[in-house]
ZADO-1210 file (C-alpha; in nm, 4 decimals, padded with zeros to 6 digits):
<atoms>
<atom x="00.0000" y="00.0000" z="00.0000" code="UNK" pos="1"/>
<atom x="00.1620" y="00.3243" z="-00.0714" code="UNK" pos="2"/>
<atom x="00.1324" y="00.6257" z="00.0639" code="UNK" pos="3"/>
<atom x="-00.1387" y="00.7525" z="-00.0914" code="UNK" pos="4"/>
<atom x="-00.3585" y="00.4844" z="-00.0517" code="UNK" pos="5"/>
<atom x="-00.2662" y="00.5000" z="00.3227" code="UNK" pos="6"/>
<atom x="-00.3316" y="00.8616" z="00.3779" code="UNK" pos="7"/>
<atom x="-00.6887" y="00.7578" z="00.2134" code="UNK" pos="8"/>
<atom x="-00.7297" y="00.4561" z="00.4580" code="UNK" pos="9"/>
<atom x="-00.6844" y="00.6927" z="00.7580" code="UNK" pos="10"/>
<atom x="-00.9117" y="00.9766" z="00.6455" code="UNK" pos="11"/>
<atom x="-01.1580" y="00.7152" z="00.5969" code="UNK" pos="12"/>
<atom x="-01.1550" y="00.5697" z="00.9021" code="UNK" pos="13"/>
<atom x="-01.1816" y="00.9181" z="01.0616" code="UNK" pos="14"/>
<atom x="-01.4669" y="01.0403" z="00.8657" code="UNK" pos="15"/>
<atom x="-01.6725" y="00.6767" z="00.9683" code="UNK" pos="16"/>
<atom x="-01.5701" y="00.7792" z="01.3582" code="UNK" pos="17"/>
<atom x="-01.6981" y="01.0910" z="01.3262" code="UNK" pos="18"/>
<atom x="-01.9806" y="01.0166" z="01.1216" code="UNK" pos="19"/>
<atom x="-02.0193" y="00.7057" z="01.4531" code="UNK" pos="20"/>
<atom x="-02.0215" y="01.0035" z="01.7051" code="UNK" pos="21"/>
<atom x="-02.2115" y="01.2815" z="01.5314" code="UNK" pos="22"/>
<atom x="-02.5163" y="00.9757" z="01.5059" code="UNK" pos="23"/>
<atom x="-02.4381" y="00.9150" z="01.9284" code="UNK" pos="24"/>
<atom x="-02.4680" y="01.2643" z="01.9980" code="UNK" pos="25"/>
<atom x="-02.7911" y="01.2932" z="01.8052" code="UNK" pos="26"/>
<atom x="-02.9172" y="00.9656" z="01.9319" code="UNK" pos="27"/>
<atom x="-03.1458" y="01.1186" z="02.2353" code="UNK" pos="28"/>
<atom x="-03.2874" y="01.4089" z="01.9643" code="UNK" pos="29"/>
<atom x="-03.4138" y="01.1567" z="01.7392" code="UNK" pos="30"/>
<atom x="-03.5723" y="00.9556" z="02.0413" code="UNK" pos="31"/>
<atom x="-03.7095" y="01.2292" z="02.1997" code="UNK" pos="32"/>
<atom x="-03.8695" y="01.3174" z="01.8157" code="UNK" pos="33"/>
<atom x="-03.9700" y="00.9342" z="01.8016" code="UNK" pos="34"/>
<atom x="-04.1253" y="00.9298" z="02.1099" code="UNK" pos="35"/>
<atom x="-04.3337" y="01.2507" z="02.0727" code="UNK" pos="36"/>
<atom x="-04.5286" y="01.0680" z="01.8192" code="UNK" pos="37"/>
<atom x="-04.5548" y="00.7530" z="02.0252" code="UNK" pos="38"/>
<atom x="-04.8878" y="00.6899" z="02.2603" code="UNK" pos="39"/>
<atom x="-04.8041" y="00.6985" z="02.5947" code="UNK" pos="40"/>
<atom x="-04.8622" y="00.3376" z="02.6269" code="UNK" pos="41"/>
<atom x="-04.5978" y="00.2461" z="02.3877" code="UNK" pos="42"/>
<atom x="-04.3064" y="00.4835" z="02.4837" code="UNK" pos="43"/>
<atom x="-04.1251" y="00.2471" z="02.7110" code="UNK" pos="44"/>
<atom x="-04.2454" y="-00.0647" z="02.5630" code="UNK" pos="45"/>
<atom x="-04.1320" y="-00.0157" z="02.1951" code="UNK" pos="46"/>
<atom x="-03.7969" y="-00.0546" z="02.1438" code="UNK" pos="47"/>
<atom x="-03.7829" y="00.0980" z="01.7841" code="UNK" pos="48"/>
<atom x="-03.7098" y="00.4759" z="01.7714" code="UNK" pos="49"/>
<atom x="-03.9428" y="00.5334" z="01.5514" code="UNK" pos="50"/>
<atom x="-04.3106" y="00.5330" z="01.6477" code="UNK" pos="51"/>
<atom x="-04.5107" y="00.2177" z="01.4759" code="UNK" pos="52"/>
<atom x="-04.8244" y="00.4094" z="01.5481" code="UNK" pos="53"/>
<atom x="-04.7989" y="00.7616" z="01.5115" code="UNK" pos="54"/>
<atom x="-05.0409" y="00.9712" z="01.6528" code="UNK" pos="55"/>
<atom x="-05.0709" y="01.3800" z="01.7425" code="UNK" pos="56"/>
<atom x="-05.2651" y="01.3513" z="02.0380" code="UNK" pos="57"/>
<atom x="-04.9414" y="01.4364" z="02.2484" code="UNK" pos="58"/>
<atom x="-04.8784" y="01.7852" z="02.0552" code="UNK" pos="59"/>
<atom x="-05.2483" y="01.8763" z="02.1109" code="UNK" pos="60"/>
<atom x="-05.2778" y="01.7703" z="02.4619" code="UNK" pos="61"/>
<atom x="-04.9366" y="01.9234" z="02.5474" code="UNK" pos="62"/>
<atom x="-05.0244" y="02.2496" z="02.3858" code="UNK" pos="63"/>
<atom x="-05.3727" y="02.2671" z="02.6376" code="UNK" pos="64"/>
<atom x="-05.1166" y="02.2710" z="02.8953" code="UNK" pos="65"/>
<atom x="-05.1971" y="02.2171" z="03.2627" code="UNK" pos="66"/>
<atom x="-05.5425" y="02.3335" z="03.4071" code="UNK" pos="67"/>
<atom x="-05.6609" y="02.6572" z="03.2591" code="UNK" pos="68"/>
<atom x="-05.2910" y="02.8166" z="03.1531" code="UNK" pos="69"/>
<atom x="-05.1958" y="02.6625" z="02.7960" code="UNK" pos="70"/>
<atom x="-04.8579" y="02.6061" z="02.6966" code="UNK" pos="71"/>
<atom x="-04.8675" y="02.9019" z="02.4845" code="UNK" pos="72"/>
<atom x="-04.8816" y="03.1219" z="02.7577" code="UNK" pos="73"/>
<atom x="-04.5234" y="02.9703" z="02.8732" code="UNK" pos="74"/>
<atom x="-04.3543" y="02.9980" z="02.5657" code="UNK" pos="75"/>
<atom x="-04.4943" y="03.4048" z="02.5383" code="UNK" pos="76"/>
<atom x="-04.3391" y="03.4243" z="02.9260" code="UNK" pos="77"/>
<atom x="-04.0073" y="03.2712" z="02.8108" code="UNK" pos="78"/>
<atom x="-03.9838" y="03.5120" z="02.4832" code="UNK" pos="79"/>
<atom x="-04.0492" y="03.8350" z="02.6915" code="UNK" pos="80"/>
<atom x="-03.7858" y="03.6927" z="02.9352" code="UNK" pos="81"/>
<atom x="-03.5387" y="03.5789" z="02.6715" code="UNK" pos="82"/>
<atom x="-03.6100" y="03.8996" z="02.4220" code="UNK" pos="83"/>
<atom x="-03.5304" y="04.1478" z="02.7283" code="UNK" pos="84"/>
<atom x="-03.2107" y="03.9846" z="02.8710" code="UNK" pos="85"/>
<atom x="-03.0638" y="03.9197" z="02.5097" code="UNK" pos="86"/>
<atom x="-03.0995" y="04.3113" z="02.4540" code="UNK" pos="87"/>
<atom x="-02.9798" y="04.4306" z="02.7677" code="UNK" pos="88"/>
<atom x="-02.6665" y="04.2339" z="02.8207" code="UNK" pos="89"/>
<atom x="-02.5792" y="04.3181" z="02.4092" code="UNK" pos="90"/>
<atom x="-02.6811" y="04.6800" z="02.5080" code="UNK" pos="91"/>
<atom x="-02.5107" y="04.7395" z="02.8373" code="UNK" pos="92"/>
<atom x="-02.2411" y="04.4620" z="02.8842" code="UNK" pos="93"/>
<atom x="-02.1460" y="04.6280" z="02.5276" code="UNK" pos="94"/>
<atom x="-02.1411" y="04.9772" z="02.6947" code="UNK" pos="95"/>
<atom x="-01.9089" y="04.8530" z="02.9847" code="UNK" pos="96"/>
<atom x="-01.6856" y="04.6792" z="02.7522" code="UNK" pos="97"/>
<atom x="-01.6077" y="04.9602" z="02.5234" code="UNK" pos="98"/>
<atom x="-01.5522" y="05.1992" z="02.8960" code="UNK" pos="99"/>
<atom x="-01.3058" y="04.9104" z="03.0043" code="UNK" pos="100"/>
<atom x="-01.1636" y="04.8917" z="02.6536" code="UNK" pos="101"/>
<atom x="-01.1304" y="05.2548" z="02.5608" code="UNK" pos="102"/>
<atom x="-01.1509" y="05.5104" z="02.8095" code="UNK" pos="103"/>
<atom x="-00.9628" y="05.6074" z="03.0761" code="UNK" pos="104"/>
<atom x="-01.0218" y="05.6097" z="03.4308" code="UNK" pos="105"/>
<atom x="-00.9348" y="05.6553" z="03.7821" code="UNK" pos="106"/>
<atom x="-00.9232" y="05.2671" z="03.8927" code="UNK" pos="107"/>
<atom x="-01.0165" y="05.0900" z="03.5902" code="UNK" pos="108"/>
<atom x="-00.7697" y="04.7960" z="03.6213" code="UNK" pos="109"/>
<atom x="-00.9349" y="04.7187" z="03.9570" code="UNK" pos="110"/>
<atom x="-01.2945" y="04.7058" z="03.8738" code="UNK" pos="111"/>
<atom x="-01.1976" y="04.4990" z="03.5893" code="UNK" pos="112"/>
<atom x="-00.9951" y="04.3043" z="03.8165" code="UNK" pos="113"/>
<atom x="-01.3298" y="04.2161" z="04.0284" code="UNK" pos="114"/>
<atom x="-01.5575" y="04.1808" z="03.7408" code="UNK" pos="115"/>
<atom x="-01.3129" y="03.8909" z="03.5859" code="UNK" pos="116"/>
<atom x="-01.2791" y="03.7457" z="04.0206" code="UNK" pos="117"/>
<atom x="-01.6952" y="03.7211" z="03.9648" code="UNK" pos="118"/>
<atom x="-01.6556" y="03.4574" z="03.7188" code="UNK" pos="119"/>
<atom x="-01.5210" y="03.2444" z="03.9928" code="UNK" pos="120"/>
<atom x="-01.7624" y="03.3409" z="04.2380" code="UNK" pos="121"/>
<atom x="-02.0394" y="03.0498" z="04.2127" code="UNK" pos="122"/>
<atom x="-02.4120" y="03.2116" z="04.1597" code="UNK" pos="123"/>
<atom x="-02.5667" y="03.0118" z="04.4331" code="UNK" pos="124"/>
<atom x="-02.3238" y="03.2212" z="04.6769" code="UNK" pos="125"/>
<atom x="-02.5636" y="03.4882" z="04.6193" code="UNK" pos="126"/>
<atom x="-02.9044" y="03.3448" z="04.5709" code="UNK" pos="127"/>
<atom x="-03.0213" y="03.3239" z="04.9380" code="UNK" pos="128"/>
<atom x="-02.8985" y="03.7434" z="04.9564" code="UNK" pos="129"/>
<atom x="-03.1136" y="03.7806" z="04.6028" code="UNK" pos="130"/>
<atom x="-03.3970" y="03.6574" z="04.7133" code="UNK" pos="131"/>
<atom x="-03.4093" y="03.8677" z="04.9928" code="UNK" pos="132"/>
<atom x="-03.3405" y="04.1762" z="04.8266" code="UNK" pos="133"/>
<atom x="-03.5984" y="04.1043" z="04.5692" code="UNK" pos="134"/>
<atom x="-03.8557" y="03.9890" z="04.8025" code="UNK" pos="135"/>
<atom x="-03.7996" y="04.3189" z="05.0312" code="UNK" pos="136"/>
<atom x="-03.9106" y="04.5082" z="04.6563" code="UNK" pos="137"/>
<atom x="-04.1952" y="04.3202" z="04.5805" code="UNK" pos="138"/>
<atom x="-04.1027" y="04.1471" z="04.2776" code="UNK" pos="139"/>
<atom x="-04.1365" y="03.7804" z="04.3577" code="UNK" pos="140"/>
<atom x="-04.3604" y="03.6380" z="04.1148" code="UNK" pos="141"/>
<atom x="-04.2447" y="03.8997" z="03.8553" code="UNK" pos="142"/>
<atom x="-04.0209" y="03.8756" z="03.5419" code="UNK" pos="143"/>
<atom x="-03.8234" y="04.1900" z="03.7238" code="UNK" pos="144"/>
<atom x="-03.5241" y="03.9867" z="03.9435" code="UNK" pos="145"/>
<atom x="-03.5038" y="03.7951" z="03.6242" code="UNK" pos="146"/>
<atom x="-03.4627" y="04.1016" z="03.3741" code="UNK" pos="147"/>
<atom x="-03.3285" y="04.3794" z="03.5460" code="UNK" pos="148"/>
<atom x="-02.9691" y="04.2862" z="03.6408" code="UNK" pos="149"/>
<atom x="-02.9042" y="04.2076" z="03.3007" code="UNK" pos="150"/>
<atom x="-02.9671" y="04.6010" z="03.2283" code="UNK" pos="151"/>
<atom x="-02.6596" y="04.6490" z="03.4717" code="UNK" pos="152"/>
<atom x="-02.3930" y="04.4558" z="03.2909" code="UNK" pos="153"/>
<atom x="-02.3808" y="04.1956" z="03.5401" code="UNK" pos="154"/>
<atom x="-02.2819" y="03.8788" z="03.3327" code="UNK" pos="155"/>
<atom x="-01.9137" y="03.9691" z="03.3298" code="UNK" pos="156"/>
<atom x="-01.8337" y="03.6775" z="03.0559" code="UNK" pos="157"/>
<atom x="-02.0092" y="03.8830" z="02.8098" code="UNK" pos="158"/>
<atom x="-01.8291" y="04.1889" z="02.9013" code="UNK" pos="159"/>
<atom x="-01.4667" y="03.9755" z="02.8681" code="UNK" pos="160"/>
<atom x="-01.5798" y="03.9029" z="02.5545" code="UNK" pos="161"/>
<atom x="-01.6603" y="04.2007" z="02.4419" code="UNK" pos="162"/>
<atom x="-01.3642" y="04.3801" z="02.6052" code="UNK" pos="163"/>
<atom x="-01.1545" y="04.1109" z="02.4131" code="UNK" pos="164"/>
<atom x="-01.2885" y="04.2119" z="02.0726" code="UNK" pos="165"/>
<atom x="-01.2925" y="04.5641" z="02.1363" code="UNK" pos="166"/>
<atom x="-00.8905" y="04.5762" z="02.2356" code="UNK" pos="167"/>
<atom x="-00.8746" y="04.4331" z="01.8590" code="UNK" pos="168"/>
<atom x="-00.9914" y="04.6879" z="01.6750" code="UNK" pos="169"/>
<atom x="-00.7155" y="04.9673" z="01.6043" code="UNK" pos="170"/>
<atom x="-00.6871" y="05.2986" z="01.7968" code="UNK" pos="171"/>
<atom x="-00.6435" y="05.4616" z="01.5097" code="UNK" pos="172"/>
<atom x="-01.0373" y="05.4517" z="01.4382" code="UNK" pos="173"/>
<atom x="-01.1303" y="05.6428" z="01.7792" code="UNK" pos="174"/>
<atom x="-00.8653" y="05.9237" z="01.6993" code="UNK" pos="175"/>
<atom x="-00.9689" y="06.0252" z="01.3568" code="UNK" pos="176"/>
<atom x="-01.3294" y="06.0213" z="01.5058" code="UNK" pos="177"/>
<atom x="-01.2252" y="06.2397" z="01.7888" code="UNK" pos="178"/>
<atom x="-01.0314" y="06.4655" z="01.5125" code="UNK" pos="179"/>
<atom x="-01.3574" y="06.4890" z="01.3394" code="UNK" pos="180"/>
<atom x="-01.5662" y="06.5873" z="01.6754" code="UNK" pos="181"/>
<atom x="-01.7274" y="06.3132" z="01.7387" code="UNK" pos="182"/>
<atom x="-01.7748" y="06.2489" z="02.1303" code="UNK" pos="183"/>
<atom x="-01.7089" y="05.9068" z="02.3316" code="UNK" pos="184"/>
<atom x="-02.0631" y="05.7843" z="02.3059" code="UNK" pos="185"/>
<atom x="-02.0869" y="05.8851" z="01.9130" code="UNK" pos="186"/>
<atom x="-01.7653" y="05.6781" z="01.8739" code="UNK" pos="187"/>
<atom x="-01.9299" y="05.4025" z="02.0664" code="UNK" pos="188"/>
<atom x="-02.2807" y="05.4248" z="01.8212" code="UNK" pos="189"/>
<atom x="-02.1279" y="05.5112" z="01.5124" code="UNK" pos="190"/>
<atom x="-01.7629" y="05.2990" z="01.5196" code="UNK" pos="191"/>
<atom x="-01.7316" y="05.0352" z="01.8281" code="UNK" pos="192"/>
<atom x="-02.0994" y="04.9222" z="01.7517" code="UNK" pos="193"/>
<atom x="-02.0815" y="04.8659" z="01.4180" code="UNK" pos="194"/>
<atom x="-01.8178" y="04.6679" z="01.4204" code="UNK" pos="195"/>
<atom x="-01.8517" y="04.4079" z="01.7195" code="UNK" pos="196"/>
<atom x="-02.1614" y="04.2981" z="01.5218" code="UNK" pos="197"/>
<atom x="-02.0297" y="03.9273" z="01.5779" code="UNK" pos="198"/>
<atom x="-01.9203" y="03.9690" z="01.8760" code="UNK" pos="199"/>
<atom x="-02.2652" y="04.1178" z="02.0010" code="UNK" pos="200"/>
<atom x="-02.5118" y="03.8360" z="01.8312" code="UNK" pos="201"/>
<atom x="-02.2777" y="03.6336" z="02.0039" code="UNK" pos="202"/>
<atom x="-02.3524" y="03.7571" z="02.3088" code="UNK" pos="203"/>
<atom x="-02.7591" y="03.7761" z="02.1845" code="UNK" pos="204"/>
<atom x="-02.7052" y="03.4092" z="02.1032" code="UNK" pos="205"/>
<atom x="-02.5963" y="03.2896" z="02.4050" code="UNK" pos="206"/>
<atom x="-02.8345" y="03.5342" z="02.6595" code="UNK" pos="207"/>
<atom x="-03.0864" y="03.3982" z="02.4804" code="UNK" pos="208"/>
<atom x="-03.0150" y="03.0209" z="02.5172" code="UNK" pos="209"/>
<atom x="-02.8793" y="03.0212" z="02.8520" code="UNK" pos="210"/>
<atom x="-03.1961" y="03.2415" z="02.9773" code="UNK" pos="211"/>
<atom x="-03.3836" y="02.9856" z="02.7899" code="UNK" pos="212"/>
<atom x="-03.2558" y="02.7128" z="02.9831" code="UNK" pos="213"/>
<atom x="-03.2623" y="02.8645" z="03.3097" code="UNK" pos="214"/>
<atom x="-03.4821" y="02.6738" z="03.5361" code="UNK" pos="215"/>
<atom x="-03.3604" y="02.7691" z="03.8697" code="UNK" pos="216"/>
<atom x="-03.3895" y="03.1343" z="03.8855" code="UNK" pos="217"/>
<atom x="-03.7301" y="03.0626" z="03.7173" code="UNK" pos="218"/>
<atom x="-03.8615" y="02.8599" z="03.9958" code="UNK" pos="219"/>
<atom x="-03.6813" y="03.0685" z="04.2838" code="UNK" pos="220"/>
<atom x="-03.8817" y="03.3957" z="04.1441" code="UNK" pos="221"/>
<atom x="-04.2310" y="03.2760" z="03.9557" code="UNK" pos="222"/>
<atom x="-04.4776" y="03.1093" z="04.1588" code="UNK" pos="223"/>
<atom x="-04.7750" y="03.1223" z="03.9755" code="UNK" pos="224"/>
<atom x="-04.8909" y="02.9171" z="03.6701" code="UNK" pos="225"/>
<atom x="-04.9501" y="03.2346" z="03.4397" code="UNK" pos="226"/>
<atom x="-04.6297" y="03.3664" z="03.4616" code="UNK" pos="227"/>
<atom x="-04.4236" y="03.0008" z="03.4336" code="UNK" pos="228"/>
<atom x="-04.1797" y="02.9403" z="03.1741" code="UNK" pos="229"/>
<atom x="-04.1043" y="02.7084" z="02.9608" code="UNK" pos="230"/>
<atom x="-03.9063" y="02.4511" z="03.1635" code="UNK" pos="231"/>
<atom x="-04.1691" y="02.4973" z="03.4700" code="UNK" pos="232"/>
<atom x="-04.4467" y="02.4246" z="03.1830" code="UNK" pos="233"/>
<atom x="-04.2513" y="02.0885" z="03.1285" code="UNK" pos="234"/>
<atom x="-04.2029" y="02.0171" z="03.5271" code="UNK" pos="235"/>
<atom x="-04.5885" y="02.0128" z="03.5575" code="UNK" pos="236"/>
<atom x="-04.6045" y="01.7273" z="03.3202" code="UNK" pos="237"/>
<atom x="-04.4578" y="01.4649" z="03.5891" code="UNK" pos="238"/>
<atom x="-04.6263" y="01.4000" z="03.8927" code="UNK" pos="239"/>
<atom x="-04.4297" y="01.2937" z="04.1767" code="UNK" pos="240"/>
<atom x="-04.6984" y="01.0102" z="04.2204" code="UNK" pos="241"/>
<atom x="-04.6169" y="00.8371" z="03.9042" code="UNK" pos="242"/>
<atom x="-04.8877" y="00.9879" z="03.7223" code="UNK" pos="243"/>
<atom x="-04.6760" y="01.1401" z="03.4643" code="UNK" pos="244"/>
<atom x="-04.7890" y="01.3007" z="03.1341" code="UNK" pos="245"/>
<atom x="-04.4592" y="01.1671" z="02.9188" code="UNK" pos="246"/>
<atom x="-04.6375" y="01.1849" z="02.5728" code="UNK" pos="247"/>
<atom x="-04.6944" y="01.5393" z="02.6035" code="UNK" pos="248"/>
<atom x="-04.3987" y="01.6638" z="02.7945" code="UNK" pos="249"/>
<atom x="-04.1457" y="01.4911" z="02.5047" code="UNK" pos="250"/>
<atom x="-04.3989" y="01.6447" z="02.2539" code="UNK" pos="251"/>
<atom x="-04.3476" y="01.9980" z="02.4290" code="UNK" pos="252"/>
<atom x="-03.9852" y="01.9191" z="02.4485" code="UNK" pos="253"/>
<atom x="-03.9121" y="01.9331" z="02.0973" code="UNK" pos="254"/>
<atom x="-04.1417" y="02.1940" z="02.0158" code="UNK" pos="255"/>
<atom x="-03.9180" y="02.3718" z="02.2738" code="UNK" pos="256"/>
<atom x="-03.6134" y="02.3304" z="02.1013" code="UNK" pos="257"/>
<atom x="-03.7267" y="02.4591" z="01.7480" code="UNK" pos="258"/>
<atom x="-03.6583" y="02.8091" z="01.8712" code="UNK" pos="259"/>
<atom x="-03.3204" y="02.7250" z="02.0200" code="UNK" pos="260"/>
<atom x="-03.1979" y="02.5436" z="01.6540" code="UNK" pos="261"/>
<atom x="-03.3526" y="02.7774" z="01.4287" code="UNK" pos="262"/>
<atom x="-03.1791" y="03.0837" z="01.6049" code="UNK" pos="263"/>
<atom x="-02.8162" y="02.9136" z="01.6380" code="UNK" pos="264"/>
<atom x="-02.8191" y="02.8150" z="01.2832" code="UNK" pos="265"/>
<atom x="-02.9417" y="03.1189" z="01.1779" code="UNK" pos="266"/>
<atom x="-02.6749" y="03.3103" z="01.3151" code="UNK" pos="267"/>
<atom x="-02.4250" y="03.0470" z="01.3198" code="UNK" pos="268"/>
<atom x="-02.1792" y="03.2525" z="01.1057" code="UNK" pos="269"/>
<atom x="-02.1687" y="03.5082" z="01.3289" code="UNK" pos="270"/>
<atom x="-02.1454" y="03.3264" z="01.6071" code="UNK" pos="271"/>
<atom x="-01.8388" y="03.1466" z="01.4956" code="UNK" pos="272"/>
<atom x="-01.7029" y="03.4880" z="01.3779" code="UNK" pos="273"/>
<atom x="-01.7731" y="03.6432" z="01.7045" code="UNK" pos="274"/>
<atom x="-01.5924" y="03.2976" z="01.8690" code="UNK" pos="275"/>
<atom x="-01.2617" y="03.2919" z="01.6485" code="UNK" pos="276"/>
<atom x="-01.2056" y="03.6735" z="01.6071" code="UNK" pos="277"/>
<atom x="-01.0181" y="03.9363" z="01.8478" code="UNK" pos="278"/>
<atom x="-01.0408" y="04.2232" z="01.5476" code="UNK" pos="279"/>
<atom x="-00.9856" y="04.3270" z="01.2527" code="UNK" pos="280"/>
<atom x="-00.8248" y="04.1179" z="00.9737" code="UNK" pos="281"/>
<atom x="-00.7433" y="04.3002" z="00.6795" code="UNK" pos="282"/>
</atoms>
């Protein structure tokens, strides 16, 4: 065998392990789809993935939800939520990043020295002393304690990452703006903004996902049915007394992930520019 041959052997045989772990990996998605389709009865019985009786009944009785509050109303809950922290953190963790990156100030090596020590600090240091504080305002069983700290910068990865890209982009840009009068904040609009577009769906991206996802600060903060989200929705389809809904929660379950696929692949490009880039490549 020579060594082209061989070069082709081992390429092959890399391709078939990947191909062997991309189908592991998406094993659980395609019997989580399989089983949405299956009646309830049949979900742990049939060992096929794919239903032999397929029915809808699970996508219309998951939809009616629990009681009188239908699963649309979590999935409008968990947009608001998911819309409002995406825009803040891109908004304001975007603001604080170009301050850390550009400007100048009295102790601005410290504070960035204690934003980067809260990455380290583990969040359920601070739940307990949260809930407290949010509780003494009011706004248990309000969207608030979820929303509002993201409109005060206070996911300090985001800011690291934006700080990052920022510290890329030549100085040369802010001082012919200045030179042509434009202020701080209309370099920050008009320049900065513009061009951390990957870097800020990025950070869209992942707010979105991970606020998505969240289940614990959802069921520390909302208590009643009307204002659950969507992981909450899918709690209330087991019962701790066995009586548990599956059909409809794994029907819910990938209806829940639509959003979640169709926005990372929609911005994938961007999100791998955003990933792989600290500035500007000429």
């Amino acid at each position: 065998m020579n060594r082209k041959q061989t070069d082709l052997a081992k390429r092959l045989v890399l391709n078939l392990f990947i191909i062997a772990l991309a189908l592991g990996m998406l094993y659980p998605i395609l019997w989580l789809l399989g089983a949405s389709f299956k009646p309830s009865n049949r979900i742990f019985t049939e060992v096929s993935i794919w239903p032999s009786v397929a029915t809808l009944d699970n996508y219309r009785e998951g939809w009616r939800g629990i009681g009188i509050v239908g699963f649309d109303t979590f999935f409008k809950n968990s947009f608001v939520i998911c819309i409002l922290s995406a825009l803040a953190n891109a908004i304001f963790c975007s603001l604080t990043a170009f301050a850390f990156a550009r400007l100048k100030f009295k102790g601005k090596n410290l504070w960035f020295a204690l934003m980067m020590i809260t990455l380290m600090l583990p969040s359920h240091v601070t739940t307990i002393p949260r809930y407290i504080m949010f509780r003494r305002m009011g706004w248990i069983n309000t969207f608030l304690p979820i929303v509002v700290p993201k409109f005060f910068a206070t996911d300090a990865f985001f800011i690291f990452l934006l700080v990052q890209f920022i510290r890329g982009l030549p100085r040369d840009i802010d001082e012919s703006a200045t030179i042509d009068g434009c202020s701080k904040f209309g370099i920050y609009t008009r320049i900065i903004m513009p061009l951390t577009v990957p870097a800020l769906i990025t950070t869209l991206l992942f707010s979105f996902l991970w606020t998505w996802d969240d289940f614990f600060n959802q069921l520390l903060y909302l208590t009643s049915p009307n204002k659950y989200t969507v992981p909450m929705g899918l709690r209330l389809f087991l019962d701790s007394s066995g009586m548990s809904s599956w059909g409809p929660m794994f029907a819910m379950s990938v209806l829940s992930l639509i959003p979640a696929f169709i926005l990372f692949f929609s911005l994938q490009k961007y999100f791998v520019r955003g990933i792989a880039t600290t500035g500007i490549k000429g």
